[in-house]
PDB file of N, CA, C and O in Angstrom:
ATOM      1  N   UNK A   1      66.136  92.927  91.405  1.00  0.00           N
ATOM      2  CA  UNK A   1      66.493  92.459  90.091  1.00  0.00           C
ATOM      3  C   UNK A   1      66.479  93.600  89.084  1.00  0.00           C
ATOM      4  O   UNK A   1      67.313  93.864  88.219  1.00  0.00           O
ATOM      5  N   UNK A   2      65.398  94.186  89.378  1.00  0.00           N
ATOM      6  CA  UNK A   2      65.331  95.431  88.708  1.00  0.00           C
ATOM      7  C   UNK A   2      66.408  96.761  88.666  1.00  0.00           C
ATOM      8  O   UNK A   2      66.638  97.491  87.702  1.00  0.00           O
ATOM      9  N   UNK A   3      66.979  96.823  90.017  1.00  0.00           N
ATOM     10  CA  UNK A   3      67.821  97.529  90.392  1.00  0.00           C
ATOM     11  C   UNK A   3      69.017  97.293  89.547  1.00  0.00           C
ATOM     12  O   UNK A   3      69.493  98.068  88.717  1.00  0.00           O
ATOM     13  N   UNK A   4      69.402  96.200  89.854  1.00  0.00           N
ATOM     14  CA  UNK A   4      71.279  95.682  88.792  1.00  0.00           C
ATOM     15  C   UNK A   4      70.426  96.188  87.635  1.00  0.00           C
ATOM     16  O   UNK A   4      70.938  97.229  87.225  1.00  0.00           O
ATOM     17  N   UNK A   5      69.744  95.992  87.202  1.00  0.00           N
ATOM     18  CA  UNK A   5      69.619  95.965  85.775  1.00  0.00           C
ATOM     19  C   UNK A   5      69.417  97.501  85.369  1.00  0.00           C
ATOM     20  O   UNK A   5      69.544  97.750  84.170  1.00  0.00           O
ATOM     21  N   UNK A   6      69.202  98.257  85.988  1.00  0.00           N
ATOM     22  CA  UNK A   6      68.853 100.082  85.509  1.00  0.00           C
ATOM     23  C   UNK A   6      70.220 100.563  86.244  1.00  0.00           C
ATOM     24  O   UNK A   6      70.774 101.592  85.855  1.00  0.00           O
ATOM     25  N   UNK A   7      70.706  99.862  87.224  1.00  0.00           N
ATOM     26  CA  UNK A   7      72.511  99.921  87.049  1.00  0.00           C
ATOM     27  C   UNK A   7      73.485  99.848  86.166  1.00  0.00           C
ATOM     28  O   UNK A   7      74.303 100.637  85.693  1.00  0.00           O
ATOM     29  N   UNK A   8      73.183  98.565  86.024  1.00  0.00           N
ATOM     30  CA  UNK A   8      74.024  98.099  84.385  1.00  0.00           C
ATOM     31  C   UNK A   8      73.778  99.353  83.664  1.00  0.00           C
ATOM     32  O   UNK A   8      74.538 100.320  83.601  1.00  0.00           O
ATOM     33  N   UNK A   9      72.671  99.223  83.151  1.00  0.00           N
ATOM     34  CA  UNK A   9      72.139 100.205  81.873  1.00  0.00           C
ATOM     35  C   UNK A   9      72.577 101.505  82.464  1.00  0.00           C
ATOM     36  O   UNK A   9      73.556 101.939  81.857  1.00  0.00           O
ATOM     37  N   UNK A  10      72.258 102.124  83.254  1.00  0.00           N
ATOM     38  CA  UNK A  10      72.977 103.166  83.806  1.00  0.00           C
ATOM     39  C   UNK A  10      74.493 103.855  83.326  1.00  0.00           C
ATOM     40  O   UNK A  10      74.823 104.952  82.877  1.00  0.00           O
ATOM     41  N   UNK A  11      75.103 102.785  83.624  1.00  0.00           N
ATOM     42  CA  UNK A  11      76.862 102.604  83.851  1.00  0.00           C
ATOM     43  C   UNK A  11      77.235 102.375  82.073  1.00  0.00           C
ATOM     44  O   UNK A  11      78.320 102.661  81.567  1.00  0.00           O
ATOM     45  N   UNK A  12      76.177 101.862  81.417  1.00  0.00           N
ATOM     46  CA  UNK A  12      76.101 102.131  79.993  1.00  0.00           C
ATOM     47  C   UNK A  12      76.218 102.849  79.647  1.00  0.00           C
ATOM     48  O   UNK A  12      77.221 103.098  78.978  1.00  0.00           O
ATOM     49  N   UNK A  13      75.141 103.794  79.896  1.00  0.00           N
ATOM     50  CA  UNK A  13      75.095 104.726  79.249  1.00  0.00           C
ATOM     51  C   UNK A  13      75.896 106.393  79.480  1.00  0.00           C
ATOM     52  O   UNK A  13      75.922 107.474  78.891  1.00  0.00           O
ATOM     53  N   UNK A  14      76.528 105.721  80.817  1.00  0.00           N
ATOM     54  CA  UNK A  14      76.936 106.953  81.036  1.00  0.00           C
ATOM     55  C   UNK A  14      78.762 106.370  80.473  1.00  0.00           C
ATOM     56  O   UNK A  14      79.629 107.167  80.115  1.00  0.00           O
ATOM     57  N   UNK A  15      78.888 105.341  80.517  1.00  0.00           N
ATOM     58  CA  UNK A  15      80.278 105.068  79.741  1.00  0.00           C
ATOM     59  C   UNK A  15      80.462 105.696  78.250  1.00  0.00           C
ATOM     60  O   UNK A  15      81.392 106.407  77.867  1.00  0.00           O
ATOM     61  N   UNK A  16      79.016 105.121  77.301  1.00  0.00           N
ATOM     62  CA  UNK A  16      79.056 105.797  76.216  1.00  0.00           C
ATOM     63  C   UNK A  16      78.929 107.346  75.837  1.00  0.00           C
ATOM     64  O   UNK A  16      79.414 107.847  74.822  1.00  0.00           O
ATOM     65  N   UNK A  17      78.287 107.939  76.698  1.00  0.00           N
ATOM     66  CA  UNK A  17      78.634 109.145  77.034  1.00  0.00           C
ATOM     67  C   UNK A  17      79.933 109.722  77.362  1.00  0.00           C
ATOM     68  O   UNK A  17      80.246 110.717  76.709  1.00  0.00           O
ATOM     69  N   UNK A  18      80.748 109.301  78.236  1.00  0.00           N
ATOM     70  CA  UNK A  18      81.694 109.605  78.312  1.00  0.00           C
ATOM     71  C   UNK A  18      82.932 109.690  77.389  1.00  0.00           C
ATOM     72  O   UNK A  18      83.784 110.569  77.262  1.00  0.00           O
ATOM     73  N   UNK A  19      82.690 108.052  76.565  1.00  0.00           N
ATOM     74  CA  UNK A  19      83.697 108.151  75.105  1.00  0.00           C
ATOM     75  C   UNK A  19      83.119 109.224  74.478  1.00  0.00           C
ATOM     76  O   UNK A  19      83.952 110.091  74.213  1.00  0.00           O
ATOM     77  N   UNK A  20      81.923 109.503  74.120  1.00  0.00           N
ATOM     78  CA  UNK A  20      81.547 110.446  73.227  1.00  0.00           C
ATOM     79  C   UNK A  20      81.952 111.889  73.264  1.00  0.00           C
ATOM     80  O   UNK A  20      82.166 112.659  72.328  1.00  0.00           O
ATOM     81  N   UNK A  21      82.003 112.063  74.448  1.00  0.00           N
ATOM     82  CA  UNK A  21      82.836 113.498  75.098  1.00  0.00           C
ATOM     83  C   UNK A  21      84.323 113.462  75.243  1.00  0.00           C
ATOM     84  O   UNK A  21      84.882 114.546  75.412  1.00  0.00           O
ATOM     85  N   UNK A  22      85.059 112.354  75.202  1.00  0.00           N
ATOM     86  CA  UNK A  22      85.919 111.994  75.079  1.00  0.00           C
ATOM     87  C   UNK A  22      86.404 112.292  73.325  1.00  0.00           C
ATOM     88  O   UNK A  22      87.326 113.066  73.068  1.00  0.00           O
ATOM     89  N   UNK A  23      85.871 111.783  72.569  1.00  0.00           N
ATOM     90  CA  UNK A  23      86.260 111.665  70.912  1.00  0.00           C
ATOM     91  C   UNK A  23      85.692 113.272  70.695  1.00  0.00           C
ATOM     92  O   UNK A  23      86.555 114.034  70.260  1.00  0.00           O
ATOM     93  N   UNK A  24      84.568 113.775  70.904  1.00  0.00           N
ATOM     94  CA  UNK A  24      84.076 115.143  70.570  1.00  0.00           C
ATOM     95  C   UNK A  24      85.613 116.054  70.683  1.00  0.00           C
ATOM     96  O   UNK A  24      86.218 116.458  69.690  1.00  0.00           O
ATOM     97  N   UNK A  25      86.068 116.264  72.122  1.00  0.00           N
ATOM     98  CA  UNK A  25      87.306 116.782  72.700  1.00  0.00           C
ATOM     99  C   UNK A  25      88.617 116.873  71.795  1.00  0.00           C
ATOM    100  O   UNK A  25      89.400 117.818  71.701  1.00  0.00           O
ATOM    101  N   UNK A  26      88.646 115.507  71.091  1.00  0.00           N
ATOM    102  CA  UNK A  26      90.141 115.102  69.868  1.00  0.00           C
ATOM    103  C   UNK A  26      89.628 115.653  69.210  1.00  0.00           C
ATOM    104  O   UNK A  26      90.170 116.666  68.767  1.00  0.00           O
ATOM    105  N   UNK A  27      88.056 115.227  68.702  1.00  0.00           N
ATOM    106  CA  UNK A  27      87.988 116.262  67.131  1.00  0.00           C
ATOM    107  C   UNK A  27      87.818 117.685  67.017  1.00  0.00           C
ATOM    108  O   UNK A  27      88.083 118.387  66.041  1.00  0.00           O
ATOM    109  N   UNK A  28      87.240 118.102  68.378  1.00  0.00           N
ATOM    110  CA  UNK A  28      87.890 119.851  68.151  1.00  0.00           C
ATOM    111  C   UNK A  28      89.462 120.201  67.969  1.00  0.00           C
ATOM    112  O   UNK A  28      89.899 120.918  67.069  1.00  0.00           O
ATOM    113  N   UNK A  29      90.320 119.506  69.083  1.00  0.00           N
ATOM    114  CA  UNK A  29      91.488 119.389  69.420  1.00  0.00           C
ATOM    115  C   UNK A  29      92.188 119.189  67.873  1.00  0.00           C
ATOM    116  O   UNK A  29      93.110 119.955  67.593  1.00  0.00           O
ATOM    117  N   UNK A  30      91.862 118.407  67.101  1.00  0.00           N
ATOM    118  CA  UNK A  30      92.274 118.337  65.432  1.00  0.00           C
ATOM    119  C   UNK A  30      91.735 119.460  64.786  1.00  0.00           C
ATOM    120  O   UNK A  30      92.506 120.178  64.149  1.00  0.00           O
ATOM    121  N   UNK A  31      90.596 119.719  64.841  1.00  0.00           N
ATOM    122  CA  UNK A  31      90.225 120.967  63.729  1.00  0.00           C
ATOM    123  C   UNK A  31      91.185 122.149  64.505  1.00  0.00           C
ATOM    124  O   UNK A  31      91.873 122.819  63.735  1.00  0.00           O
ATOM    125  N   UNK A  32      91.294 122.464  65.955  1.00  0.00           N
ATOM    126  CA  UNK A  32      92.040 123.456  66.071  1.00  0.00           C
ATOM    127  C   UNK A  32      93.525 123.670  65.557  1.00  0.00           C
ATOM    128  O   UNK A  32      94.054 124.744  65.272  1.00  0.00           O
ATOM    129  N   UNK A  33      94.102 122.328  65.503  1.00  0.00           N
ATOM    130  CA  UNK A  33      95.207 122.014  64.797  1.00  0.00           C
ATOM    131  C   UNK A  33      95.179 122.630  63.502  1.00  0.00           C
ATOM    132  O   UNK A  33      95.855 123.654  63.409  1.00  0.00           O
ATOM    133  N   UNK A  34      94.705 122.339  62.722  1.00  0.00           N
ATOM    134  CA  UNK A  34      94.595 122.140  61.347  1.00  0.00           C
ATOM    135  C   UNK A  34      94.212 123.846  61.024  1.00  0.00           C
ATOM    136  O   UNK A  34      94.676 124.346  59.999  1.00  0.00           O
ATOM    137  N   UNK A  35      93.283 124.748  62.027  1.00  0.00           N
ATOM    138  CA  UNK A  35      93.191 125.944  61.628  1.00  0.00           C
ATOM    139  C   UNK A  35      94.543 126.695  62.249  1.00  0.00           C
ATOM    140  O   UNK A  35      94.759 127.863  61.925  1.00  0.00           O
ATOM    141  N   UNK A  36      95.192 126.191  62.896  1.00  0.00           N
ATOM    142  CA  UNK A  36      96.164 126.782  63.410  1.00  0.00           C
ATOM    143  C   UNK A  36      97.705 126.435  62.394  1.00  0.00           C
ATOM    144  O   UNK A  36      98.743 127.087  62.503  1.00  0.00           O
ATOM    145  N   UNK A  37      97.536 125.485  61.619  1.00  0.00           N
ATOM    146  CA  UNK A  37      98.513 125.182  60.644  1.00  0.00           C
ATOM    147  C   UNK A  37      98.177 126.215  59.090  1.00  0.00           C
ATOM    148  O   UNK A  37      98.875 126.959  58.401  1.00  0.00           O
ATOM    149  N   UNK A  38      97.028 125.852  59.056  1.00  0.00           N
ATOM    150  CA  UNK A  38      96.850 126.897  58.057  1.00  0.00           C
ATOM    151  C   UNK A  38      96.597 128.534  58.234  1.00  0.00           C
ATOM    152  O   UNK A  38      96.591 129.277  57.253  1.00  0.00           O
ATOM    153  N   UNK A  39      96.427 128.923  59.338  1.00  0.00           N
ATOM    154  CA  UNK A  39      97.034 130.112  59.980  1.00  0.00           C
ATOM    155  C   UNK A  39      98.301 130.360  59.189  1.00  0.00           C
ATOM    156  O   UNK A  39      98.612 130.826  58.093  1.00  0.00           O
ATOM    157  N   UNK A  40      98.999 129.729  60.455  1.00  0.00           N
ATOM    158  CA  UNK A  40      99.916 129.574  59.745  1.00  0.00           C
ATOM    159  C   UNK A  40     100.584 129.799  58.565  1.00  0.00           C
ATOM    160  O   UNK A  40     101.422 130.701  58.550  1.00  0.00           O
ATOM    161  N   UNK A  41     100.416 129.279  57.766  1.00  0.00           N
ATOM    162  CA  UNK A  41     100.644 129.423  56.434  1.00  0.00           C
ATOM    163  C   UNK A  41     100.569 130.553  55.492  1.00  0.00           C
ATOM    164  O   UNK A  41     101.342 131.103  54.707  1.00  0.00           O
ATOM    165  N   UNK A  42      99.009 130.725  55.969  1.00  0.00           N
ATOM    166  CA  UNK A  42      98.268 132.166  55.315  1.00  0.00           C
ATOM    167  C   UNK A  42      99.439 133.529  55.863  1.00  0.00           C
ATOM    168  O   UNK A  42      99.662 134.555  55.222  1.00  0.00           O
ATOM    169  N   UNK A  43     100.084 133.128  57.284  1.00  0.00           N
ATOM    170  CA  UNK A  43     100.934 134.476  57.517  1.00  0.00           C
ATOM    171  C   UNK A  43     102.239 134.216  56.783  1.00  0.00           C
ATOM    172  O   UNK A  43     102.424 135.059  55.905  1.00  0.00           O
ATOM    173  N   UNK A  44     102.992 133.500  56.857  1.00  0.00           N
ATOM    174  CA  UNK A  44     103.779 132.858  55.788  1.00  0.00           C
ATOM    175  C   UNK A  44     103.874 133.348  54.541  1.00  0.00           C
ATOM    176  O   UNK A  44     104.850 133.959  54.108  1.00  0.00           O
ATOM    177  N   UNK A  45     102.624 133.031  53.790  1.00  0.00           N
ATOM    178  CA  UNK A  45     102.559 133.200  52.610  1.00  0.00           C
ATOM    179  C   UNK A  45     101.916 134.538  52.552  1.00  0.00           C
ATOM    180  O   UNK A  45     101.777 134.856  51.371  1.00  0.00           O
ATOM    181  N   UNK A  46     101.389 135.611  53.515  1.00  0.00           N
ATOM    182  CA  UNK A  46     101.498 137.197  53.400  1.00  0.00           C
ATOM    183  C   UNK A  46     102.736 137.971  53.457  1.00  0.00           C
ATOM    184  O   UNK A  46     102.961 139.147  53.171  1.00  0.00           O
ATOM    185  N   UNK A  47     103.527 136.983  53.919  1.00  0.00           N
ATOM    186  CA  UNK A  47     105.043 137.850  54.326  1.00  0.00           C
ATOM    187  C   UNK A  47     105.613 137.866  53.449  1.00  0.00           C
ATOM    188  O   UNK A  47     106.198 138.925  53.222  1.00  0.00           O
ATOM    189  N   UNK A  48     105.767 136.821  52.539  1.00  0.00           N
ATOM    190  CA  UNK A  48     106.579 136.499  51.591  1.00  0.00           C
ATOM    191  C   UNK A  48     105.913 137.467  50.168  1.00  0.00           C
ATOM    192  O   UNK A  48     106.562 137.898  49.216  1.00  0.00           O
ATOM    193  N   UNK A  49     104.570 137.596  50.402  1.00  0.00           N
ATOM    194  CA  UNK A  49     103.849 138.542  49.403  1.00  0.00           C
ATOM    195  C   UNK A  49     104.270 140.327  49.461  1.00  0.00           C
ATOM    196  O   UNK A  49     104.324 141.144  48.541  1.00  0.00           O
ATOM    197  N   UNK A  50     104.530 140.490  50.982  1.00  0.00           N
ATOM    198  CA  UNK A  50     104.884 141.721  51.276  1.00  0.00           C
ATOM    199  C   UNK A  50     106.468 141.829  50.966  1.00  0.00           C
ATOM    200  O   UNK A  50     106.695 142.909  50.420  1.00  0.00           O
ATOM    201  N   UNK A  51     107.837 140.917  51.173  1.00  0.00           N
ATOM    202  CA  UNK A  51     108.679 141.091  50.674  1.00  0.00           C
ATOM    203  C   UNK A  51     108.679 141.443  49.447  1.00  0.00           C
ATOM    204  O   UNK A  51     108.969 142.587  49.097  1.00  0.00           O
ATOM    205  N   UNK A  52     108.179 139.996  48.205  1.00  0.00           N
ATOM    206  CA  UNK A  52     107.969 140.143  46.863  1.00  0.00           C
ATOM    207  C   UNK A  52     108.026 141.534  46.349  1.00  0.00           C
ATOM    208  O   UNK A  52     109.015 141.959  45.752  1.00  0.00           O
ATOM    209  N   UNK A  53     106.832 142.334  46.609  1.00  0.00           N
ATOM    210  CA  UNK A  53     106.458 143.776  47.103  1.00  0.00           C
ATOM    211  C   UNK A  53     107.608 144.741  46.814  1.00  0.00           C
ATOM    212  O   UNK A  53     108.039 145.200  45.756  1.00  0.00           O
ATOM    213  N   UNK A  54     108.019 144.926  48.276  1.00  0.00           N
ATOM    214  CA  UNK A  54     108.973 145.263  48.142  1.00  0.00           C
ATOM    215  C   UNK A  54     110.501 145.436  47.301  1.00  0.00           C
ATOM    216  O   UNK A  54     111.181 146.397  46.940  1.00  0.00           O
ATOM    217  N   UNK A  55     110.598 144.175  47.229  1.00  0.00           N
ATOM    218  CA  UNK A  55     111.632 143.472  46.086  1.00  0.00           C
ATOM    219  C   UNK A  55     111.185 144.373  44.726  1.00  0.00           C
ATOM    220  O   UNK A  55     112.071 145.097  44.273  1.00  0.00           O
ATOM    221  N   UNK A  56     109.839 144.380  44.025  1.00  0.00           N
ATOM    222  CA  UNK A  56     109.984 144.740  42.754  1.00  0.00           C
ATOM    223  C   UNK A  56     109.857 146.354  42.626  1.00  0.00           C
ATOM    224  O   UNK A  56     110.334 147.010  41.700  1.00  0.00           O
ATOM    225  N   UNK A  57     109.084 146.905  43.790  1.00  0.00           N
ATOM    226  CA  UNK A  57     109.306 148.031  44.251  1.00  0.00           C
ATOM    227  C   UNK A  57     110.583 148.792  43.894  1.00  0.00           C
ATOM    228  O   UNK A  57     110.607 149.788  43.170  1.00  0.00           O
ATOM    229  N   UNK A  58     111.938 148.063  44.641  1.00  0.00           N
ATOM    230  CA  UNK A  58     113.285 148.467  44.375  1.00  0.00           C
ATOM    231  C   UNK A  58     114.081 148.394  42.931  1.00  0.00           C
ATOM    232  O   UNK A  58     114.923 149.049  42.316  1.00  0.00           O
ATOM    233  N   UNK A  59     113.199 147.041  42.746  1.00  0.00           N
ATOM    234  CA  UNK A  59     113.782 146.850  40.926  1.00  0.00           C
ATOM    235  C   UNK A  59     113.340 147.655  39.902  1.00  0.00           C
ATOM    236  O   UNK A  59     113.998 147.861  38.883  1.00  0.00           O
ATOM    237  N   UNK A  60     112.250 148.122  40.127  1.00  0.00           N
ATOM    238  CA  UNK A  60     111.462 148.943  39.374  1.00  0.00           C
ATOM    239  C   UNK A  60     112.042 149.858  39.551  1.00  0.00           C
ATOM    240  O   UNK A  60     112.264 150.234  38.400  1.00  0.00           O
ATOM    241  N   UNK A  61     112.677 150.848  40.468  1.00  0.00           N
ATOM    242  CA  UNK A  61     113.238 151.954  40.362  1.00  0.00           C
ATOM    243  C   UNK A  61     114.959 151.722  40.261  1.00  0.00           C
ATOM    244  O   UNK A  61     115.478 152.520  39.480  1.00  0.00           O
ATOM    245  N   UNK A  62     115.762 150.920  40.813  1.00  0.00           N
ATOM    246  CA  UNK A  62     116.782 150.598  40.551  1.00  0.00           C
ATOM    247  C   UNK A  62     117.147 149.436  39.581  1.00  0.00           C
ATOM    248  O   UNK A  62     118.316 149.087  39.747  1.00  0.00           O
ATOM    249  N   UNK A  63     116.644 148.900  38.845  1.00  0.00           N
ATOM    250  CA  UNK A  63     117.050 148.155  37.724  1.00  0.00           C
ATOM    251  C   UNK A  63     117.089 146.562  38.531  1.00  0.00           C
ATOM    252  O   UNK A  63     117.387 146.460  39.721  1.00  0.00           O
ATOM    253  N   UNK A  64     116.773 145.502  37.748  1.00  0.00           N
ATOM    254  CA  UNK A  64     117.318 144.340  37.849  1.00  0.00           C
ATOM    255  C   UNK A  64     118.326 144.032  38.934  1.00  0.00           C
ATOM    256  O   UNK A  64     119.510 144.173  38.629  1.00  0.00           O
ATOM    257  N   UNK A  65     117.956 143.538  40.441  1.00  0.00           N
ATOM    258  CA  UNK A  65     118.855 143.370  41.126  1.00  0.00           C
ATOM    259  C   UNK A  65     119.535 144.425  41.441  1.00  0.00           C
ATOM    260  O   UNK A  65     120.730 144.329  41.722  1.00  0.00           O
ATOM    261  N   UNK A  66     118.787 145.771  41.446  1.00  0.00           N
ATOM    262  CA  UNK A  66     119.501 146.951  42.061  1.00  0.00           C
ATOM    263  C   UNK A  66     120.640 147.222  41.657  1.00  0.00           C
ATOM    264  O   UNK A  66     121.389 147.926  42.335  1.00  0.00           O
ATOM    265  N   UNK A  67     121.086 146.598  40.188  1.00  0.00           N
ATOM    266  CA  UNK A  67     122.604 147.033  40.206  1.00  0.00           C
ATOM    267  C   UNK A  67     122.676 148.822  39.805  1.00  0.00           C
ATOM    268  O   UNK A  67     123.736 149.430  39.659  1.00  0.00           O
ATOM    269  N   UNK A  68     121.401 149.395  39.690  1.00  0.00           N
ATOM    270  CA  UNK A  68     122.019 150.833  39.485  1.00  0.00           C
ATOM    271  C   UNK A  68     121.475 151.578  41.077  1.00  0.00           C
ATOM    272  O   UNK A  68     120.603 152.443  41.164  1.00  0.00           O
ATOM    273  N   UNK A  69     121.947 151.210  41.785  1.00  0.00           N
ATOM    274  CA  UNK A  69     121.195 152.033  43.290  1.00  0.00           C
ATOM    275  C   UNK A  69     122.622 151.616  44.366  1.00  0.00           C
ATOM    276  O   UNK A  69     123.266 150.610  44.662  1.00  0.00           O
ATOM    277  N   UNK A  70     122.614 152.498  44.563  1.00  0.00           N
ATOM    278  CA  UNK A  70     123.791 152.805  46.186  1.00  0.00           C
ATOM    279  C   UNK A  70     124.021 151.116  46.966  1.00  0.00           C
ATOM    280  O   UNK A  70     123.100 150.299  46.974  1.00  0.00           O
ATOM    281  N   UNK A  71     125.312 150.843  47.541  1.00  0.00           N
ATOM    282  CA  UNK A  71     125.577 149.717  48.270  1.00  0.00           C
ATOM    283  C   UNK A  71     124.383 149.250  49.161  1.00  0.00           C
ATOM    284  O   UNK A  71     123.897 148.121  49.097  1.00  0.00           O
ATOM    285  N   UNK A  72     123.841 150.536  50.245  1.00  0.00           N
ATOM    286  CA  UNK A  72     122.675 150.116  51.079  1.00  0.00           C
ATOM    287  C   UNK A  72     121.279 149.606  50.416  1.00  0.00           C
ATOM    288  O   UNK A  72     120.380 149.011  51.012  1.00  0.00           O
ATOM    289  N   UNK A  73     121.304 149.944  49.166  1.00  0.00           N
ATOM    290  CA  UNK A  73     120.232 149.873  48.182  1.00  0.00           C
ATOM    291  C   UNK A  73     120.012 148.032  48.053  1.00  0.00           C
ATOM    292  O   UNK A  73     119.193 147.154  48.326  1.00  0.00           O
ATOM    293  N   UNK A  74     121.493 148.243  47.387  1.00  0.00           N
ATOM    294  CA  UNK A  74     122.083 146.598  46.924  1.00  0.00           C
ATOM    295  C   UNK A  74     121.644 145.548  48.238  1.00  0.00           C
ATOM    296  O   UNK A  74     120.971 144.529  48.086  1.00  0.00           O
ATOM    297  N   UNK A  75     121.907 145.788  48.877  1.00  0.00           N
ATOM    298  CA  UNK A  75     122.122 145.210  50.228  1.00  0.00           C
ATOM    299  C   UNK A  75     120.798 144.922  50.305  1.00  0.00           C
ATOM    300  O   UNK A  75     120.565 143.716  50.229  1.00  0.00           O
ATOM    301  N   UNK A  76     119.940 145.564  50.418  1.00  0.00           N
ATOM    302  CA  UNK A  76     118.589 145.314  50.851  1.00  0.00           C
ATOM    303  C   UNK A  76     117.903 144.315  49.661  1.00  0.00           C
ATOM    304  O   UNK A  76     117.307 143.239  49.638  1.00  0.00           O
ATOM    305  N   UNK A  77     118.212 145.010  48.999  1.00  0.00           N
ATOM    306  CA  UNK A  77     117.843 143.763  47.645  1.00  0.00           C
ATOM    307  C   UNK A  77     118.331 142.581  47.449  1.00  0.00           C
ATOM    308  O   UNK A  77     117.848 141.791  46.638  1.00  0.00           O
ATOM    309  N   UNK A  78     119.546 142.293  48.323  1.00  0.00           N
ATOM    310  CA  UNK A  78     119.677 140.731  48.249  1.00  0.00           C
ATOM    311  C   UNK A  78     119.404 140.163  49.418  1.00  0.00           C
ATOM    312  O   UNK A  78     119.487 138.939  49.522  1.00  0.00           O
ATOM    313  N   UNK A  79     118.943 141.156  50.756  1.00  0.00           N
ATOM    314  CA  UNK A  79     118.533 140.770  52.164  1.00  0.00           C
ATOM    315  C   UNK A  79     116.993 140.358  52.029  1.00  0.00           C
ATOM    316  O   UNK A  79     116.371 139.788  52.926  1.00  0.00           O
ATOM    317  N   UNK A  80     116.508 140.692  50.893  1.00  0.00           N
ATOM    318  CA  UNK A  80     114.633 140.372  50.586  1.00  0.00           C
ATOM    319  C   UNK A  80     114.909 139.476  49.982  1.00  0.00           C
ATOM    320  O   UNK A  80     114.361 138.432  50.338  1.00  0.00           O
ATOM    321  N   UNK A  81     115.835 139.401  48.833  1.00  0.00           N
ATOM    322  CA  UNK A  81     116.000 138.002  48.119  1.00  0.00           C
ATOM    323  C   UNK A  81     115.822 136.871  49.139  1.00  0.00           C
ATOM    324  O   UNK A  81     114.896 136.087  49.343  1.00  0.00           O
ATOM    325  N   UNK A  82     117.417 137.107  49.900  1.00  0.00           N
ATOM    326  CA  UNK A  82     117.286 135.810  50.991  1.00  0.00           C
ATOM    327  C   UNK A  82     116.097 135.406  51.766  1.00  0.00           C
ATOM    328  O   UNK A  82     115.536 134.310  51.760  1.00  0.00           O
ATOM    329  N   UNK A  83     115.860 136.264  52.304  1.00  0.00           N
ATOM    330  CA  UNK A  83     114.464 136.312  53.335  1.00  0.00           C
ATOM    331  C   UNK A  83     113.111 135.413  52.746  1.00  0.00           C
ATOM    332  O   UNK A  83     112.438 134.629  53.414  1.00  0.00           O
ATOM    333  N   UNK A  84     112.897 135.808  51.113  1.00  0.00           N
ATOM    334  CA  UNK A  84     112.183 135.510  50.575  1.00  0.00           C
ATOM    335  C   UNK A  84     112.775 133.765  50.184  1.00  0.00           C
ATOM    336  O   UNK A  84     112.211 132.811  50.719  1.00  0.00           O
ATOM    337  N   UNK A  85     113.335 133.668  49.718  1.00  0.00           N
ATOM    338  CA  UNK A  85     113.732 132.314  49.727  1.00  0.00           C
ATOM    339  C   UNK A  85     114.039 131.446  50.896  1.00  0.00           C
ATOM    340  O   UNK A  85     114.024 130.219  50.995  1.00  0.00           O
ATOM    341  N   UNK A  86     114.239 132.103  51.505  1.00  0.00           N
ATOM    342  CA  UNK A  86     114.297 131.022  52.904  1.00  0.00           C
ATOM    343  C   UNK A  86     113.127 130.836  53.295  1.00  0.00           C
ATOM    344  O   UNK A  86     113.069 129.704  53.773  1.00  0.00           O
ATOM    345  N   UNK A  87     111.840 131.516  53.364  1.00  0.00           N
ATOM    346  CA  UNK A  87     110.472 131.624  53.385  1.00  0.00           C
ATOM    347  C   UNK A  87     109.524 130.807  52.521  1.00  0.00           C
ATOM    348  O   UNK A  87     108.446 130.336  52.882  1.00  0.00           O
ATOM    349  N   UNK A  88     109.998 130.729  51.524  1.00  0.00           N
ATOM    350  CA  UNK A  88     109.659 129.759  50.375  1.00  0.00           C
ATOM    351  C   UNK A  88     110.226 128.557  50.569  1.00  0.00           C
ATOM    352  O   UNK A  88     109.456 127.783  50.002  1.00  0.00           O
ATOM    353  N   UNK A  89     111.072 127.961  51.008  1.00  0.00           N
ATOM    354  CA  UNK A  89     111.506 126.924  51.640  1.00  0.00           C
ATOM    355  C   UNK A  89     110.631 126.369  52.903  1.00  0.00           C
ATOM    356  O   UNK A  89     109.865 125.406  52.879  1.00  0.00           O
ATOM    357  N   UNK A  90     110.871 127.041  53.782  1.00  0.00           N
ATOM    358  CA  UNK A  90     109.936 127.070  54.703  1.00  0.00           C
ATOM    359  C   UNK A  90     108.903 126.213  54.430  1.00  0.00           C
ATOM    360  O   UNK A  90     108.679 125.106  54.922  1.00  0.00           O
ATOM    361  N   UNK A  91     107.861 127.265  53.007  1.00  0.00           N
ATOM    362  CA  UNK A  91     106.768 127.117  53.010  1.00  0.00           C
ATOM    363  C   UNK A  91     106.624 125.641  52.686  1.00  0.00           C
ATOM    364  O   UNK A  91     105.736 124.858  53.022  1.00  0.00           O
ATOM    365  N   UNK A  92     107.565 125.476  52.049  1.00  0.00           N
ATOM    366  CA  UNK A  92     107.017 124.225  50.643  1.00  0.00           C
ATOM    367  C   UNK A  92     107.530 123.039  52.092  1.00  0.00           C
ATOM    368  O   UNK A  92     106.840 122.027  52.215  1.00  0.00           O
ATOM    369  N   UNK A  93     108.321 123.183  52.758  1.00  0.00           N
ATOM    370  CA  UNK A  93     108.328 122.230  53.994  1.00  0.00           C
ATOM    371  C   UNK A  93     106.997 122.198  54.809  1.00  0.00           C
ATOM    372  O   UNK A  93     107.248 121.491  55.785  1.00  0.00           O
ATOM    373  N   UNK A  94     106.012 122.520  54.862  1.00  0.00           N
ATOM    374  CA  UNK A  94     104.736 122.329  55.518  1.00  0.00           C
ATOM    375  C   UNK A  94     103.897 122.281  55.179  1.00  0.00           C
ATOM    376  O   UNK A  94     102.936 122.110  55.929  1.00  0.00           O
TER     377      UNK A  94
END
């Protein structure tokens, strides 16, 4: 009688154990998510800091939109523009 019964309890406790290791598993599995989204982001939003950068870098020595600096000049200054705005898009999508 004794036996079923430290069975039962047994099979208890090792069930609740098992959900518990079970749910522990998702909630790392979520926090890793969540540091891996905001990873994410943080590189995102360094890249777009290092274009910026760059960008005023060129304006500062070539004027407003590079209009006083050589075609390859120009070029690059509206290739950071884009980059940077498509990045900013990006961002604000996540």
């Amino acid at each position: 009688m004794y036996g079923k019964a430290l069975v039962g309890l047994g099979s208890v406790i090792a069930l609740l154990g098992g959900m518990a290791g079970v749910e522990d598993r998702y909630a790392k599995a979520r926090e890793l998510k969540l540091v891996s989204v905001r990873l994410d982001q943080k590189i995102l939003s360094d890249r777009i800091s290092q274009l910026q950068i760059r960008l005023w870098q060129l304006e500062s020595k070539y004027g407003p939109r590079c209009h006083k600096a050589d075609q390859p000049v120009i070029n690059e200054c509206q290739q950071l523009q884009q980059e940077i705005d498509q990045l900013k898009l990006d961002h604000a999508k996540k």
